[in-house]
N, CA, C and O atoms as a Maestro MAE file, in Angstrom:
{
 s_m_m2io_version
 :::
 2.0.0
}

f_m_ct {
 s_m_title
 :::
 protein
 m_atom[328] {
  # First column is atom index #
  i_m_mmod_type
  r_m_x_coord
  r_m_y_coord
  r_m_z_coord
  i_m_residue_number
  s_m_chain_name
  s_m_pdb_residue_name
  s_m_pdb_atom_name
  i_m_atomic_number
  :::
  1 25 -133.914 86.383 140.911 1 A "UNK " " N  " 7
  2 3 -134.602 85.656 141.938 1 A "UNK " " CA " 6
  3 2 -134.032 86.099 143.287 1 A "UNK " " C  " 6
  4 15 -132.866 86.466 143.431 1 A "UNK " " O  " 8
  5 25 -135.033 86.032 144.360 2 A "UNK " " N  " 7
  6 3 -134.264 86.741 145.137 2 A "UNK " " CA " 6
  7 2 -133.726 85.404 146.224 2 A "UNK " " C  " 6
  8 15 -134.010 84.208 146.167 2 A "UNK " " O  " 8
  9 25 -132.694 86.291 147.371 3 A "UNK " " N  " 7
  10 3 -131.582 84.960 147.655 3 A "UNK " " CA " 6
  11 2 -132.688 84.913 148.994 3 A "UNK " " C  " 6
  12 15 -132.167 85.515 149.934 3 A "UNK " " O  " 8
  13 25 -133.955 84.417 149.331 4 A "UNK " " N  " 7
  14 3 -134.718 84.257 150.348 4 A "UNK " " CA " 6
  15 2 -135.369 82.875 150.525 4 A "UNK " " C  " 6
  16 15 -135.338 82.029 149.631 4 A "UNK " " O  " 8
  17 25 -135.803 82.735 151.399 5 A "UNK " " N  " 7
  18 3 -136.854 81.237 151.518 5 A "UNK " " CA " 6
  19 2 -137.568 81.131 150.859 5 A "UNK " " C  " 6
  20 15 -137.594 79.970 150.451 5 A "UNK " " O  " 8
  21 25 -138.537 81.945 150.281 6 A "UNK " " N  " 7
  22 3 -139.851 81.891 149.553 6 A "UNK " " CA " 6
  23 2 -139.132 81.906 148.300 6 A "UNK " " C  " 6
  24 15 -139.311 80.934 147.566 6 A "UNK " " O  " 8
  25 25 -138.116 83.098 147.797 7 A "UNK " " N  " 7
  26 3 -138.066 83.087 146.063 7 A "UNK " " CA " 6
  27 2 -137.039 81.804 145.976 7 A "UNK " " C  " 6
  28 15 -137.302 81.244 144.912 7 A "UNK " " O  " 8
  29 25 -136.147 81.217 146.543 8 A "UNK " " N  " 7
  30 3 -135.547 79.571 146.582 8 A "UNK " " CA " 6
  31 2 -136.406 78.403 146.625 8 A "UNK " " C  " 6
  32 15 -135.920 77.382 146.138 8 A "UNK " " O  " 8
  33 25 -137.875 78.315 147.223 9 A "UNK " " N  " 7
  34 3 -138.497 77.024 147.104 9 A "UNK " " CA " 6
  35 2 -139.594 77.494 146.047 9 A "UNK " " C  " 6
  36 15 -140.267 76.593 145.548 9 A "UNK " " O  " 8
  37 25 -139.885 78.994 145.594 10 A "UNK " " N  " 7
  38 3 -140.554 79.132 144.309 10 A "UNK " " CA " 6
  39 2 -140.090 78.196 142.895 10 A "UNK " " C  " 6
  40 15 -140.742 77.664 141.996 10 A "UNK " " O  " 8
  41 25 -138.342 78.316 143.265 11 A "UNK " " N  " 7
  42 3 -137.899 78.192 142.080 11 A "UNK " " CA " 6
  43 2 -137.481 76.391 141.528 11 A "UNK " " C  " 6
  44 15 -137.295 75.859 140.434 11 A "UNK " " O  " 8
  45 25 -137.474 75.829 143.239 12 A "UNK " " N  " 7
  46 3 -137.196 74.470 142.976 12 A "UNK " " CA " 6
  47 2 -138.996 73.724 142.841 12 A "UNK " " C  " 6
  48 15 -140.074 74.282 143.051 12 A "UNK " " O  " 8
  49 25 -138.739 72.497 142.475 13 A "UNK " " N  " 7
  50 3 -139.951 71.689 142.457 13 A "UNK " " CA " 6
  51 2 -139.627 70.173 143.170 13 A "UNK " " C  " 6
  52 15 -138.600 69.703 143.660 13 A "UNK " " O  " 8
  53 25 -140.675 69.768 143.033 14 A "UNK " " N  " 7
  54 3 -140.533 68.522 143.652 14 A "UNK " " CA " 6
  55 2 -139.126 67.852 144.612 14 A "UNK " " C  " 6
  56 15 -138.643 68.502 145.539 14 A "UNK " " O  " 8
  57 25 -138.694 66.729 144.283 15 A "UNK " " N  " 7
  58 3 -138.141 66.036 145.274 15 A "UNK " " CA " 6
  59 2 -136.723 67.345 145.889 15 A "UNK " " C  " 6
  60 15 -136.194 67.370 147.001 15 A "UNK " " O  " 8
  61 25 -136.442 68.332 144.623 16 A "UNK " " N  " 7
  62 3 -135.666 69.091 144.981 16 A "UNK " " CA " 6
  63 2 -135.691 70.286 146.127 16 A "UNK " " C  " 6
  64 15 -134.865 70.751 146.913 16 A "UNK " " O  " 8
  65 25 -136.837 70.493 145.860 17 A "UNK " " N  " 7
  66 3 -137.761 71.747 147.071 17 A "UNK " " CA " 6
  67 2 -137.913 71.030 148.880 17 A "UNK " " C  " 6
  68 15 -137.871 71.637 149.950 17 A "UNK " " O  " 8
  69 25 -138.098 69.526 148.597 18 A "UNK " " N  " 7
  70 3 -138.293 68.766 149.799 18 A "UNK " " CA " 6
  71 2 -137.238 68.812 149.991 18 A "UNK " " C  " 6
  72 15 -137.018 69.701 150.813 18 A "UNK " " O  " 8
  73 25 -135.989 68.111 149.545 19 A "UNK " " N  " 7
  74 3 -134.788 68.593 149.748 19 A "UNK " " CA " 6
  75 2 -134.260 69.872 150.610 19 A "UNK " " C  " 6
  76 15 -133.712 70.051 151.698 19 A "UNK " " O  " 8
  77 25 -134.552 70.363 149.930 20 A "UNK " " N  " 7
  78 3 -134.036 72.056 150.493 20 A "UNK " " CA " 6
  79 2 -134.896 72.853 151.868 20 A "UNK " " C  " 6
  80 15 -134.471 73.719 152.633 20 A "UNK " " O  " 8
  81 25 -136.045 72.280 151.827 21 A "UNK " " N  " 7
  82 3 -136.973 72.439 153.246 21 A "UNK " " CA " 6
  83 2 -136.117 71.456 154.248 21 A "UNK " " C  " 6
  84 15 -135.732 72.006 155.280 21 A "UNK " " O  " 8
  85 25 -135.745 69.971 154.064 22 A "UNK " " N  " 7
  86 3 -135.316 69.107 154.812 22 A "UNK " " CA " 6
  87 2 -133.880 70.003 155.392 22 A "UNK " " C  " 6
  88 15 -133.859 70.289 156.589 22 A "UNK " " O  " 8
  89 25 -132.820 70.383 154.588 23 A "UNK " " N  " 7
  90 3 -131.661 70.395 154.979 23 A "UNK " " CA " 6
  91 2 -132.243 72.356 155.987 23 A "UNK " " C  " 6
  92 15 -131.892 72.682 157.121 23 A "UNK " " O  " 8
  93 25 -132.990 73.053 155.184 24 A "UNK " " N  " 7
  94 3 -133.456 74.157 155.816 24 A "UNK " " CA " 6
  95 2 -133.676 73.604 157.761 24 A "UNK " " C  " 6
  96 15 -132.878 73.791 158.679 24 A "UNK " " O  " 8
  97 25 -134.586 73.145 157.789 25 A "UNK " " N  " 7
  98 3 -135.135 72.905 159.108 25 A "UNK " " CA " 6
  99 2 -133.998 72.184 159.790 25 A "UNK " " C  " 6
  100 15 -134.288 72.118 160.984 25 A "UNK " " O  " 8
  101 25 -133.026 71.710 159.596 26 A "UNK " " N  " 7
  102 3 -132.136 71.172 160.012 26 A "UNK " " CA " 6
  103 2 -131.037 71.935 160.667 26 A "UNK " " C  " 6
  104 15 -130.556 71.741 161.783 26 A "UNK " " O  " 8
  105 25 -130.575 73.251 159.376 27 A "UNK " " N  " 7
  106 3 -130.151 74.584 159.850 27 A "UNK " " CA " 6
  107 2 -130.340 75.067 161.202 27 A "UNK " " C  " 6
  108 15 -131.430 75.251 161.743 27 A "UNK " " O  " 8
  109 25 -128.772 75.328 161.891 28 A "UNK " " N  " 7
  110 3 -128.857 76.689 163.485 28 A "UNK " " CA " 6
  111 2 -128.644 77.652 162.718 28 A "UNK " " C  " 6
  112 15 -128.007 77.568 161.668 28 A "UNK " " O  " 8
  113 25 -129.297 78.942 163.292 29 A "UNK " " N  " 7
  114 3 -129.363 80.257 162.702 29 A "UNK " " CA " 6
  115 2 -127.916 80.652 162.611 29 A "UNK " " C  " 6
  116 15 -127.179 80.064 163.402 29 A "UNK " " O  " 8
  117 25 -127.491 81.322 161.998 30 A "UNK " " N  " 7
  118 3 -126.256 82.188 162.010 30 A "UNK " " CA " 6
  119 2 -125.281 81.479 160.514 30 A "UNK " " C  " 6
  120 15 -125.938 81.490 159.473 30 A "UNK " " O  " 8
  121 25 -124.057 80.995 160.415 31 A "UNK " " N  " 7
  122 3 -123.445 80.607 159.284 31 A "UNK " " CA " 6
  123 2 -123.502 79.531 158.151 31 A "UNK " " C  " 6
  124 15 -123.119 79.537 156.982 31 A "UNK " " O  " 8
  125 25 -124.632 77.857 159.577 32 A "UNK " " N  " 7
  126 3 -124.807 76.667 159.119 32 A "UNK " " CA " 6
  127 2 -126.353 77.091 157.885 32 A "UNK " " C  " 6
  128 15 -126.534 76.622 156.761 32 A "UNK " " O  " 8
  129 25 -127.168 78.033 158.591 33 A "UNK " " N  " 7
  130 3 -128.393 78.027 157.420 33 A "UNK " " CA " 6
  131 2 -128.039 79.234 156.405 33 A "UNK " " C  " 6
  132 15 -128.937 79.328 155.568 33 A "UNK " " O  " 8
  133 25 -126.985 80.215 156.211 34 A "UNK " " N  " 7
  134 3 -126.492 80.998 155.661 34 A "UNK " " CA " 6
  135 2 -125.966 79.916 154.350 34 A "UNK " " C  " 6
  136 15 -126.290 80.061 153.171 34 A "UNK " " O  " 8
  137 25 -125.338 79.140 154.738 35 A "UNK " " N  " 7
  138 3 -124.545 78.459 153.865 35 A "UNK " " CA " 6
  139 2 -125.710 77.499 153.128 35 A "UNK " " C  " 6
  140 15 -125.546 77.018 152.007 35 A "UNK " " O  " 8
  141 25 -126.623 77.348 153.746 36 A "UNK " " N  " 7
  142 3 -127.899 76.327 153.284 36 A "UNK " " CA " 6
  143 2 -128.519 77.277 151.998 36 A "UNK " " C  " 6
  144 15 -128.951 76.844 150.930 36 A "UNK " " O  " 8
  145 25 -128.439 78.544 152.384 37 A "UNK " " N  " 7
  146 3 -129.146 79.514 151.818 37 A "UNK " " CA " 6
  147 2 -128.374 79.730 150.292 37 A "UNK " " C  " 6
  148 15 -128.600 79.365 149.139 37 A "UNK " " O  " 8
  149 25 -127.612 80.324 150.801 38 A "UNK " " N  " 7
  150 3 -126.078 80.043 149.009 38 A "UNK " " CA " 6
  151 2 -126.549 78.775 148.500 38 A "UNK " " C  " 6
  152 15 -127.264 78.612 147.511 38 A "UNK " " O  " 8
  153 25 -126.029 77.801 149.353 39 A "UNK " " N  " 7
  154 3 -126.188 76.552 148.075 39 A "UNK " " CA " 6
  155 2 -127.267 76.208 147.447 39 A "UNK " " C  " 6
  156 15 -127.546 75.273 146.697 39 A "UNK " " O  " 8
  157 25 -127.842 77.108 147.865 40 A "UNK " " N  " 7
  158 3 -129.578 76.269 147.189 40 A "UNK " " CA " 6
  159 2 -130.352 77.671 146.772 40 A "UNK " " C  " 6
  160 15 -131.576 77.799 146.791 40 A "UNK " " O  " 8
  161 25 -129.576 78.513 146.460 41 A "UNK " " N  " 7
  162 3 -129.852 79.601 145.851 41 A "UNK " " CA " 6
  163 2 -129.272 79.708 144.471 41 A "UNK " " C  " 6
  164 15 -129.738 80.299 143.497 41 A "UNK " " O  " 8
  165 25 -128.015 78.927 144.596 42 A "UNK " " N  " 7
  166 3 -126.910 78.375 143.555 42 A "UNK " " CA " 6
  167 2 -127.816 77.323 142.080 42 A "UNK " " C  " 6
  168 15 -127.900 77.271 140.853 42 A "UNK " " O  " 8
  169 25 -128.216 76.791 143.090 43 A "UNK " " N  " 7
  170 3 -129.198 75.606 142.385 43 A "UNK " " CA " 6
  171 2 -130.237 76.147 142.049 43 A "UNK " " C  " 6
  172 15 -129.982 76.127 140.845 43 A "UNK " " O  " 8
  173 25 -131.415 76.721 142.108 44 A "UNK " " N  " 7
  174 3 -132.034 77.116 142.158 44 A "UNK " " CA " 6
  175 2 -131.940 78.277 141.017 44 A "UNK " " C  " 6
  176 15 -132.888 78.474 140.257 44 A "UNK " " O  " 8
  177 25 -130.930 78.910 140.959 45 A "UNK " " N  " 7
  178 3 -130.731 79.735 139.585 45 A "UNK " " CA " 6
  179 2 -130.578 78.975 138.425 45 A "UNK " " C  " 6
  180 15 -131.113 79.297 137.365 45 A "UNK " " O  " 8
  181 25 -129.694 77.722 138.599 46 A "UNK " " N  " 7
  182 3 -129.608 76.595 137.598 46 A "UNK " " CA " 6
  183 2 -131.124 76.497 137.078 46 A "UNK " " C  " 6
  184 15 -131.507 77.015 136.028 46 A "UNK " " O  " 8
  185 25 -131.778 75.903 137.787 47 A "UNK " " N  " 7
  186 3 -132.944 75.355 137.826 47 A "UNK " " CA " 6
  187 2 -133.576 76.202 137.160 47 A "UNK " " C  " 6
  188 15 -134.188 75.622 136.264 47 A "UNK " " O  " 8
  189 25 -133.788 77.628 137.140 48 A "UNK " " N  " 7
  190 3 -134.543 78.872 136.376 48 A "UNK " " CA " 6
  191 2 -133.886 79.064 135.004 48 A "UNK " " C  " 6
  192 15 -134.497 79.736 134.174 48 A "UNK " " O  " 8
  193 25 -132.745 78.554 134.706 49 A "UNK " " N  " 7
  194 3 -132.043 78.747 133.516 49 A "UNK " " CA " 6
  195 2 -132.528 77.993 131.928 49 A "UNK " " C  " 6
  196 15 -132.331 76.813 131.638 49 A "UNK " " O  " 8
  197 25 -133.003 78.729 131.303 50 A "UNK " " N  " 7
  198 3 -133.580 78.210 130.195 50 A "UNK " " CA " 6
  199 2 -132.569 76.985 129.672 50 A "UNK " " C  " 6
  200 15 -132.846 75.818 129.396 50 A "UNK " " O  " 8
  201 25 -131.179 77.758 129.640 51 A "UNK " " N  " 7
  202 3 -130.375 76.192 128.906 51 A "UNK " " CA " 6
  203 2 -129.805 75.262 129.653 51 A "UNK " " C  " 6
  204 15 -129.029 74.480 129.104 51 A "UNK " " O  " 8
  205 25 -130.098 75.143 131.204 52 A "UNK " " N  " 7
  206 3 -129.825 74.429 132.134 52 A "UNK " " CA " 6
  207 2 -129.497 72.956 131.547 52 A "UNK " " C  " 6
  208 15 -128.413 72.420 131.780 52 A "UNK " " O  " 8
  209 25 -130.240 72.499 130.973 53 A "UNK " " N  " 7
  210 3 -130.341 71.084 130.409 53 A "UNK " " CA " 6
  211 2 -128.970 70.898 129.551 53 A "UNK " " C  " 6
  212 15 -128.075 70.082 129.769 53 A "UNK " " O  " 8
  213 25 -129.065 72.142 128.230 54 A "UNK " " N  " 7
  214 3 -127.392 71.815 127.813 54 A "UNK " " CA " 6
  215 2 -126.204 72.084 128.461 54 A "UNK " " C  " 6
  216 15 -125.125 71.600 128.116 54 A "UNK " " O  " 8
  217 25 -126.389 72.959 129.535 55 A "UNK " " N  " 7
  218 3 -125.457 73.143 130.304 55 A "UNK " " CA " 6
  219 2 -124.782 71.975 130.920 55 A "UNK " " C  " 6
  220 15 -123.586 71.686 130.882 55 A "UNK " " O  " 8
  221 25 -125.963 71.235 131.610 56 A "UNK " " N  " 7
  222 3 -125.551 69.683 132.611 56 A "UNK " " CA " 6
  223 2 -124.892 68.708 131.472 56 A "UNK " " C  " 6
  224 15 -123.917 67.959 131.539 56 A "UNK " " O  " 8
  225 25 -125.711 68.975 130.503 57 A "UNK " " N  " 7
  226 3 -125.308 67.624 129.403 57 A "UNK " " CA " 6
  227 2 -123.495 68.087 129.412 57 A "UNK " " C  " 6
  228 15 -122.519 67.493 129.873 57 A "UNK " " O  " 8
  229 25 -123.591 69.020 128.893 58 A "UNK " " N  " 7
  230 3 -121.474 69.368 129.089 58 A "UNK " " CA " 6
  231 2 -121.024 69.109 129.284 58 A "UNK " " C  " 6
  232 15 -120.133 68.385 128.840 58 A "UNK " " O  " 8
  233 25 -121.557 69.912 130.995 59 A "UNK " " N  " 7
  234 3 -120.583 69.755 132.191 59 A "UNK " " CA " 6
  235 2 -120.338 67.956 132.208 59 A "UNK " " C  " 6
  236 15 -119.222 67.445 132.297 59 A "UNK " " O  " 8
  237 25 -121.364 67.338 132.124 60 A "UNK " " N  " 7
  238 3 -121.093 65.800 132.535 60 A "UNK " " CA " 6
  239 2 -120.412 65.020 131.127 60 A "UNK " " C  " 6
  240 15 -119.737 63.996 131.239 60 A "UNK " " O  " 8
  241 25 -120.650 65.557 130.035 61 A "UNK " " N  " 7
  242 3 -119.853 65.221 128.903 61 A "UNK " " CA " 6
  243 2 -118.539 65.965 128.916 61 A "UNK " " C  " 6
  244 15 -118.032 66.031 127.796 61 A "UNK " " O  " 8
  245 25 -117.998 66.420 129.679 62 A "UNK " " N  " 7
  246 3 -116.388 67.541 129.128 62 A "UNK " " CA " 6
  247 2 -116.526 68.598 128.433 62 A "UNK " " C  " 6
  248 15 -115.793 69.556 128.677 62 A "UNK " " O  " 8
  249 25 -117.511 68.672 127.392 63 A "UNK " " N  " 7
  250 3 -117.796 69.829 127.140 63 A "UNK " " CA " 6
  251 2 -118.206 70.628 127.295 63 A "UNK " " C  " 6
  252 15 -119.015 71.097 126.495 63 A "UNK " " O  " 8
  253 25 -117.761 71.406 128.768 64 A "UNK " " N  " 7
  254 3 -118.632 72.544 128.536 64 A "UNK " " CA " 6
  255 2 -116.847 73.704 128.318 64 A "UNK " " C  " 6
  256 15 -115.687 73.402 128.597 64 A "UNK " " O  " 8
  257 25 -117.257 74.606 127.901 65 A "UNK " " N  " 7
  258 3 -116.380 75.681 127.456 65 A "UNK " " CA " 6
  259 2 -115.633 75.982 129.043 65 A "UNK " " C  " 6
  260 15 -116.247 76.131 130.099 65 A "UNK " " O  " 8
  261 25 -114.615 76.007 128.908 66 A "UNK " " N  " 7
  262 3 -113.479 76.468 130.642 66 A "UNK " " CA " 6
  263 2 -112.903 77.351 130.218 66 A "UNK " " C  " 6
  264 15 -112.738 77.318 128.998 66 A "UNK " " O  " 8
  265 25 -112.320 78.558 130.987 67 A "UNK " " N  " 7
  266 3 -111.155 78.888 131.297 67 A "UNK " " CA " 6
  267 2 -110.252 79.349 131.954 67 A "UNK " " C  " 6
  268 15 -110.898 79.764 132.916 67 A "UNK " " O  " 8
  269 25 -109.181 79.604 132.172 68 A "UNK " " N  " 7
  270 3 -107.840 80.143 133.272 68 A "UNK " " CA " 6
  271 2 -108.714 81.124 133.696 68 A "UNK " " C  " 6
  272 15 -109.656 81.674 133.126 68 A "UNK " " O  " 8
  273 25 -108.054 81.294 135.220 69 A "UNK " " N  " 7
  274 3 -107.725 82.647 135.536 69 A "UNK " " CA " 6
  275 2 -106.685 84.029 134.886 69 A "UNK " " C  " 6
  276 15 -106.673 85.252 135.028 69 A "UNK " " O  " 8
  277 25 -105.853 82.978 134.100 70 A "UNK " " N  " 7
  278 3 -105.035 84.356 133.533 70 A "UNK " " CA " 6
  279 2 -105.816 85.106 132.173 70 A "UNK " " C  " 6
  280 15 -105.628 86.205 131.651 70 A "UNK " " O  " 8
  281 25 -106.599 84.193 131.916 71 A "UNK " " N  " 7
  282 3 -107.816 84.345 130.272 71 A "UNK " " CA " 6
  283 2 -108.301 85.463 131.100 71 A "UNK " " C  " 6
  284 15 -108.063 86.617 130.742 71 A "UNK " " O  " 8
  285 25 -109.197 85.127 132.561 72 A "UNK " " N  " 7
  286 3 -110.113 85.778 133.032 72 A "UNK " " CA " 6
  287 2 -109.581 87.742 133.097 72 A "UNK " " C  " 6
  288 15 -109.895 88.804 132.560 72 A "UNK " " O  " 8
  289 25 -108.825 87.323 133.909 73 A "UNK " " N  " 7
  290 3 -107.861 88.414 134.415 73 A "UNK " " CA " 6
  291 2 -107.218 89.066 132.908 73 A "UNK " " C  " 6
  292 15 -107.080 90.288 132.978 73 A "UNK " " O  " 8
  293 25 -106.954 88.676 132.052 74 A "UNK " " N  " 7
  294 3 -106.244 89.428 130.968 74 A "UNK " " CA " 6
  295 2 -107.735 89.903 130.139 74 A "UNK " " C  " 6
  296 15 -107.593 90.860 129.378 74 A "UNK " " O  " 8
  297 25 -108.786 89.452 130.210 75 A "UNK " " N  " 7
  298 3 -110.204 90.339 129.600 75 A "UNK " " CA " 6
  299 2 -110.685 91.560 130.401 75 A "UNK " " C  " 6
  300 15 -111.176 92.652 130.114 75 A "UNK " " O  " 8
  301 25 -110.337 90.919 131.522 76 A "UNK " " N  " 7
  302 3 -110.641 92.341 132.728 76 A "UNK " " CA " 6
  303 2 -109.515 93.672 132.061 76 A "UNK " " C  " 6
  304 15 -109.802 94.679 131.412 76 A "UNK " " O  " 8
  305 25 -108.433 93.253 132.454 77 A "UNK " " N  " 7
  306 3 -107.055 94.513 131.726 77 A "UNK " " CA " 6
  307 2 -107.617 94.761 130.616 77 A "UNK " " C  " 6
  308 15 -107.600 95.968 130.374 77 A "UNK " " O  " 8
  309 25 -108.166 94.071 129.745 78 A "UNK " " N  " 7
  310 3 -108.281 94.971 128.415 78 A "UNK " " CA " 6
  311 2 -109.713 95.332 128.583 78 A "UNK " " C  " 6
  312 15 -110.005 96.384 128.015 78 A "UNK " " O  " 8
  313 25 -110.499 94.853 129.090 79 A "UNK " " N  " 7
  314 3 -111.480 96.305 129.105 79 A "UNK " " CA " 6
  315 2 -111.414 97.411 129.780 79 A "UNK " " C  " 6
  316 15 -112.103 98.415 129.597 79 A "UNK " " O  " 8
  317 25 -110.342 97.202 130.807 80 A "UNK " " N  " 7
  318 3 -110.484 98.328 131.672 80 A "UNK " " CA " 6
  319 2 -109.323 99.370 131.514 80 A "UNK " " C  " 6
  320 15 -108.970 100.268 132.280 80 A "UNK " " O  " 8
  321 25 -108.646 98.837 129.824 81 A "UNK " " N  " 7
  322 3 -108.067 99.970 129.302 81 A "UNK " " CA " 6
  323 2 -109.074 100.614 128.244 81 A "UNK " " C  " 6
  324 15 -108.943 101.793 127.916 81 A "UNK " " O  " 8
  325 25 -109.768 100.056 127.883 82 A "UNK " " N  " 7
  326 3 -110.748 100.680 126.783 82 A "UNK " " CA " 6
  327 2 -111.314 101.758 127.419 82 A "UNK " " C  " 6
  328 15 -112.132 102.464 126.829 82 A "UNK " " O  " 8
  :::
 }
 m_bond[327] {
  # First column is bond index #
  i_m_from
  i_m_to
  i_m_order
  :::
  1 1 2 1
  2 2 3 1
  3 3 4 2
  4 3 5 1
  5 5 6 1
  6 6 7 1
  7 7 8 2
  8 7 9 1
  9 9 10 1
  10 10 11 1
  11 11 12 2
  12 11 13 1
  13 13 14 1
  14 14 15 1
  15 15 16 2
  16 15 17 1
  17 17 18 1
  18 18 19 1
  19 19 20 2
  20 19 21 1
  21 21 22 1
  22 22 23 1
  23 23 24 2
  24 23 25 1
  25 25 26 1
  26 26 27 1
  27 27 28 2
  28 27 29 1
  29 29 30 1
  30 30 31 1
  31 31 32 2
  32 31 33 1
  33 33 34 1
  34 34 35 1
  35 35 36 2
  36 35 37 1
  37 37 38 1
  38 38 39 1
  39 39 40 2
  40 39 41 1
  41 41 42 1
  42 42 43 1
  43 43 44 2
  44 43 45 1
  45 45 46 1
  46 46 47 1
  47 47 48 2
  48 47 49 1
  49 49 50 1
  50 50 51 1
  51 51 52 2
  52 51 53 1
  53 53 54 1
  54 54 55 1
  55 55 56 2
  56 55 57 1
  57 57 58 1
  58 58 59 1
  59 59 60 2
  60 59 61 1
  61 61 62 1
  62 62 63 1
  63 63 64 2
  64 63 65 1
  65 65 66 1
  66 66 67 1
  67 67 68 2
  68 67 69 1
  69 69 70 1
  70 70 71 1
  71 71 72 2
  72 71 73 1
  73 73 74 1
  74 74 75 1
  75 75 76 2
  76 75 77 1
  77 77 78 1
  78 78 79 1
  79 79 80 2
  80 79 81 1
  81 81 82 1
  82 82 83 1
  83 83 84 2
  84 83 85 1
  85 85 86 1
  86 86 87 1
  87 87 88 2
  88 87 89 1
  89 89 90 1
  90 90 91 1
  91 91 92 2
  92 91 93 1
  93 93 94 1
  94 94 95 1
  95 95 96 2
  96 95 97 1
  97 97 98 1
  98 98 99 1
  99 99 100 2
  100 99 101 1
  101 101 102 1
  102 102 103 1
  103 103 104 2
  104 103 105 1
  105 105 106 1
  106 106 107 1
  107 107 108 2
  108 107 109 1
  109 109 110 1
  110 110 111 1
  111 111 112 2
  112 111 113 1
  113 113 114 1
  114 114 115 1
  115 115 116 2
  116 115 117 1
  117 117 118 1
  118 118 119 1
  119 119 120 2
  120 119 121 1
  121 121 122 1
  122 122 123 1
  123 123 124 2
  124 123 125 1
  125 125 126 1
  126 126 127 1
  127 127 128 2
  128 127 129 1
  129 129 130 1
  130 130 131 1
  131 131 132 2
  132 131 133 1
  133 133 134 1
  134 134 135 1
  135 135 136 2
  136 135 137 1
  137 137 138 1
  138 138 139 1
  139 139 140 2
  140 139 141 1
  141 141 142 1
  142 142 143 1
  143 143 144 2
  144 143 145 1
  145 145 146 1
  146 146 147 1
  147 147 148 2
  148 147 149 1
  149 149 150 1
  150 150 151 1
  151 151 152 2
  152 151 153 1
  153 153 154 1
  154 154 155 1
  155 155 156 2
  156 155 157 1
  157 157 158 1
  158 158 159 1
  159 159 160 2
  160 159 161 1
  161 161 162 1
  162 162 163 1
  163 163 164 2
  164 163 165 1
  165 165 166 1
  166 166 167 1
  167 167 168 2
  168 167 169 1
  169 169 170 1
  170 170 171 1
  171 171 172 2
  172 171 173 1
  173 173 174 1
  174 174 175 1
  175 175 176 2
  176 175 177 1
  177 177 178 1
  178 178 179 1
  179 179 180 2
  180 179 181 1
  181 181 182 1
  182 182 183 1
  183 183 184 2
  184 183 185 1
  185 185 186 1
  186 186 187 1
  187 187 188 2
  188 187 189 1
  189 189 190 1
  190 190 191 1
  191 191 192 2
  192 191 193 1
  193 193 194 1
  194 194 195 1
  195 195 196 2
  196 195 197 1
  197 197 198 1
  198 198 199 1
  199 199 200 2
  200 199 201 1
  201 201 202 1
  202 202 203 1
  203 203 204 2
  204 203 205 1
  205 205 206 1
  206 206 207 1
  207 207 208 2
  208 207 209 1
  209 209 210 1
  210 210 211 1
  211 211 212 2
  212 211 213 1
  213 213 214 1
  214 214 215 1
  215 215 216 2
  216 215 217 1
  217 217 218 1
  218 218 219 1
  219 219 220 2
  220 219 221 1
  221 221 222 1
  222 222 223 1
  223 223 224 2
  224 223 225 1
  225 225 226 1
  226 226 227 1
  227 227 228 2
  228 227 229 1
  229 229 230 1
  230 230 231 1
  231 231 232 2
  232 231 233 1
  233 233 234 1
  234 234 235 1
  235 235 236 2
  236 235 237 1
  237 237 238 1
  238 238 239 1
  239 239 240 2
  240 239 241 1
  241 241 242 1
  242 242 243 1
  243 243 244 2
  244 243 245 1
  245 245 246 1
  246 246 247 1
  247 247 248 2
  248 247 249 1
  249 249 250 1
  250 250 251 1
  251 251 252 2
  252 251 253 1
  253 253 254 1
  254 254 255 1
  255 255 256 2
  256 255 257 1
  257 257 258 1
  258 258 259 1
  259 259 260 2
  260 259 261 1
  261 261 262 1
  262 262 263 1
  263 263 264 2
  264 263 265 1
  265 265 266 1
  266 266 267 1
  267 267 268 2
  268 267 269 1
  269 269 270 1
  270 270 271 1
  271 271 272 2
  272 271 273 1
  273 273 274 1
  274 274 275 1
  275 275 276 2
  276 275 277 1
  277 277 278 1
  278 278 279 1
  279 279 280 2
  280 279 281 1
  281 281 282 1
  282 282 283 1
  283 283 284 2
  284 283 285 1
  285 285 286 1
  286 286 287 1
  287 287 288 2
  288 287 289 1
  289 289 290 1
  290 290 291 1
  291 291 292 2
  292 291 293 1
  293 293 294 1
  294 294 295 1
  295 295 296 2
  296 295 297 1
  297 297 298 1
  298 298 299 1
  299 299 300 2
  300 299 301 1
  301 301 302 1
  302 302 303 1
  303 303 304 2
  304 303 305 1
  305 305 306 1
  306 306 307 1
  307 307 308 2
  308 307 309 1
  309 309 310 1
  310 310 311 1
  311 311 312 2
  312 311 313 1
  313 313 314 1
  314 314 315 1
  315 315 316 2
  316 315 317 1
  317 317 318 1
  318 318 319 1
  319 319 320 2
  320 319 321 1
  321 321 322 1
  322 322 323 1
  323 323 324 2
  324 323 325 1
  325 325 326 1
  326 326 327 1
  327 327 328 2
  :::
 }
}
C-alpha cells in the first residue's frame, strides 16, 4: 500500500478514515503531517491484514508471541554467517 493520502484513506473505512481526514486537515506541512502520515499508514496496514483480528485478540490477551532484541540480533548473526 502505498505511504500517500489516497492509498491510507483507501485502506481505512468508516469512523476510522474520518478520523484520519480529521487529524489530516489539522496537520502544518513539514514534520506535524509527516508524523500524521506514519501513524496512519501504520494502521492502515493493520487494517489490510488478513489476520488482523487474531493479531488484536493477542496483543490484548498477552498472547501474542514477543521477543528480545538479543533473539533479534543473534538471528541476524546467524544468517549473515550462512
Amino acid at each position: 500500500m502505498p505511504k500517500t493520502i489516497g492509498g491510507i484513506s483507501n485502506a481505512l473505512h468508516g469512523a476510522r478514515r474520518a478520523q484520519f481526514f480529521a487529524e489530516l486537515l489539522e496537520a502544518q506541512q513539514g514534520p506535524e503531517l509527516d508524523e500524521v502520515l506514519n501513524s496512519w499508514w501504520g494502521r492502515a496496514m493493520l487494517d489490510t491484514d488478513p489476520d488482523r483480528d487474531r493479531i488484536r485478540s493477542a496483543a490484548e490477551n498477552g498472547t501474542l508471541p514477543t521477543t528480545t532484541m538479543e533473539e533479534i540480533t543473534g538471528r541476524r548473526q546467524e544468517h549473515t554467517l550462512q
